[in-house]
Backbone bond lengths (Angstrom), bond angles and torsions (degrees), N, CA, C in turn:
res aa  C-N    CA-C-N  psi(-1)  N-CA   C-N-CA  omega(-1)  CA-C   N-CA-C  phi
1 X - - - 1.453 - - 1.536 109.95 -
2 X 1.708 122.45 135.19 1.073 104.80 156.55 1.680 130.61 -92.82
3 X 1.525 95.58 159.88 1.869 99.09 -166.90 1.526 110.40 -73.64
4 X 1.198 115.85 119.07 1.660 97.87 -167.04 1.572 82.67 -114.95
5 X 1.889 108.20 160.38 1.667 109.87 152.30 1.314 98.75 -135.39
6 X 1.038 113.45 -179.82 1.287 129.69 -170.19 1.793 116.78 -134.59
7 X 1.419 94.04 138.25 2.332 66.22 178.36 1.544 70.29 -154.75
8 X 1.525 105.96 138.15 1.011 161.99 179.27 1.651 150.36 -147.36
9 X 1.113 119.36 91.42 1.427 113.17 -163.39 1.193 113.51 -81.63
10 X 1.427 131.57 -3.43 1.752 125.75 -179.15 1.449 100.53 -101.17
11 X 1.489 114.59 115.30 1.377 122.17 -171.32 1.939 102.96 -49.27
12 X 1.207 108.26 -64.93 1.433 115.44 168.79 1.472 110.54 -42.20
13 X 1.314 140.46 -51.11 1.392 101.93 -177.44 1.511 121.83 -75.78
14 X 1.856 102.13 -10.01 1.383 91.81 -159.29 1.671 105.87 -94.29
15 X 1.731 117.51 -4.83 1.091 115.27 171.26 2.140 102.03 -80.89
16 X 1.534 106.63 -27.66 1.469 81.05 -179.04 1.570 117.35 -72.85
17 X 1.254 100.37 -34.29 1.970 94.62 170.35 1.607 119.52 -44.68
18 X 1.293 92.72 -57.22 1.728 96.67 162.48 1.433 136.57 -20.40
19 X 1.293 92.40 -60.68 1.905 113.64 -153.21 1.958 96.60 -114.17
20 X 1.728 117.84 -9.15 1.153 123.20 160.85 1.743 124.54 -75.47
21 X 1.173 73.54 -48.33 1.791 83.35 -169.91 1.339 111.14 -91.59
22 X 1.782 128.61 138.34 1.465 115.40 -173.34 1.643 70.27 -96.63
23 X 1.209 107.68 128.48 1.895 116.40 157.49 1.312 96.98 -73.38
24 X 1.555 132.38 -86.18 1.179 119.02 -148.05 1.520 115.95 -72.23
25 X 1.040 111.07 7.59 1.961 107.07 155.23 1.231 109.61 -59.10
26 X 1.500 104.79 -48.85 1.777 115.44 -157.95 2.046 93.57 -73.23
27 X 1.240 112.72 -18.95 1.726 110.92 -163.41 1.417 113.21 93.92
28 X 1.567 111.03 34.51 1.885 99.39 171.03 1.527 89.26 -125.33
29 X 1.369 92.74 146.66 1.786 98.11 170.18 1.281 110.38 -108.27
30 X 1.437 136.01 115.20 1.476 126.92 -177.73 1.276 105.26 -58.90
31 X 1.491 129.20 147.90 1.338 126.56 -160.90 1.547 92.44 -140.55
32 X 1.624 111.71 -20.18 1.703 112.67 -179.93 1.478 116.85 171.77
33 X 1.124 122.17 119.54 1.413 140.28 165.41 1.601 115.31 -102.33
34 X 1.327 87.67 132.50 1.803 128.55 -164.47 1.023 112.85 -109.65
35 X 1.277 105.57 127.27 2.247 108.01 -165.90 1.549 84.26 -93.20
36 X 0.765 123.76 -40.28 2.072 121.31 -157.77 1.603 93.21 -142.50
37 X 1.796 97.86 169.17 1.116 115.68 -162.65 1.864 104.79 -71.19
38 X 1.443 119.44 -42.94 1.378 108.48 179.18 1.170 120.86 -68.91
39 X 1.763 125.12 -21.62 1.622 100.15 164.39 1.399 103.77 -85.73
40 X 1.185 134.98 -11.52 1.726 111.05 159.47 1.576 135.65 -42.95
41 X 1.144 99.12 -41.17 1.723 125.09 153.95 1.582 107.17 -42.43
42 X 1.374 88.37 -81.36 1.617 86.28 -170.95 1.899 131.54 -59.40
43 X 1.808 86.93 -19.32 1.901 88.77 -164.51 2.222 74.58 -86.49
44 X 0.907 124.64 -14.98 1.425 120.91 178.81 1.814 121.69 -47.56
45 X 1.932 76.43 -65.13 1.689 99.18 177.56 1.416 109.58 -78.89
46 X 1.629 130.35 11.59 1.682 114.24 175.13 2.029 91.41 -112.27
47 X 1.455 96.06 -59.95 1.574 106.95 -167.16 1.826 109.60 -59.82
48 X 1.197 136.47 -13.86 1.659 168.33 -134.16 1.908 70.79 -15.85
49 X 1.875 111.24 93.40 1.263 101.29 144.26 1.321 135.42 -85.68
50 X 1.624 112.63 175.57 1.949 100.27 -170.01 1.768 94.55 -84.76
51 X 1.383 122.57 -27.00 1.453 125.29 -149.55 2.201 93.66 -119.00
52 X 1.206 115.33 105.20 1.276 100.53 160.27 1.951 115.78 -124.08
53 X 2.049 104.05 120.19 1.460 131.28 164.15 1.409 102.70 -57.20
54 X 1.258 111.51 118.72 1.785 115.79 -179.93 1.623 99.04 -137.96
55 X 1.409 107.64 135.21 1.231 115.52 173.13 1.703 93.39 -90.51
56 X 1.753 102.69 162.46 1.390 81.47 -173.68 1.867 115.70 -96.74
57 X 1.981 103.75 -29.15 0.997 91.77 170.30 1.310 129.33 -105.22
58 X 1.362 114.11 135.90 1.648 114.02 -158.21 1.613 81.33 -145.26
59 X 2.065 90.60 -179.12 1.185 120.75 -173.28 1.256 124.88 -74.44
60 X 1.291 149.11 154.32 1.334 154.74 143.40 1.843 103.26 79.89
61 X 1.428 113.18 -29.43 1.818 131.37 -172.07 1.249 109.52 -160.83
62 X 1.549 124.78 113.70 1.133 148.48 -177.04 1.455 109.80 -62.48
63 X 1.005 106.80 147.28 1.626 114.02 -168.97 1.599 111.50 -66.26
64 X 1.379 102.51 -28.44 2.062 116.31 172.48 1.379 102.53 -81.03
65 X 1.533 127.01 -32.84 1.406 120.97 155.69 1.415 112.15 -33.28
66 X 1.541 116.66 -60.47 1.631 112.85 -130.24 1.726 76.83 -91.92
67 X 1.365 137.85 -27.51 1.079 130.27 -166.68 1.457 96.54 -75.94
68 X 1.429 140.89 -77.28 1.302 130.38 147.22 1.854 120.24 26.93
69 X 1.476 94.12 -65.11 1.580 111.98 -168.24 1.284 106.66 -70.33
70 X 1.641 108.37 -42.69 1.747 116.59 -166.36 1.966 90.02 -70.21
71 X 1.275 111.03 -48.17 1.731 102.41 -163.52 1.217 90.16 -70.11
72 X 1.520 157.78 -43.10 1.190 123.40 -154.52 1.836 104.41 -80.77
73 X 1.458 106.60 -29.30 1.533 89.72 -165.56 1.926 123.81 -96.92
């Protein structure tokens, strides 16, 4: 399976991605969903998924931030 997360700050889109998409039909296992950009960071650096869904504008760290963060490290 791949490790997917998701970060999303609009409760509504991020419950319809949820409850829309069967992930593990497709082979992703949600491993962690992120309301704002700094727990994207963090559920990043604990859960280390292969696949991260980023909205881009979010709270406290921009979604090109957190992508930024994932390519450099």
């Amino acid at each position: 399976m791949i490790r997917l997360q998701i970060a999303e700050d609009e409760p509504l889109a991020r419950m319809a991605m949820l409850h829309s998409i069967d992930f593990a039909a497709h082979g992703f296992d949600v491993v962690a969903v992120s309301e704002d950009g700094k727990e994207a960071i963090e559920h990043f650096e604990a859960f280390q998924p292969d696949l991260v869904i980023t909205d881009i504008n979010m709270p406290y760290i921009s979604g090109l931030e957190v992508a930024k963060y994932i390519r450099e490290s």
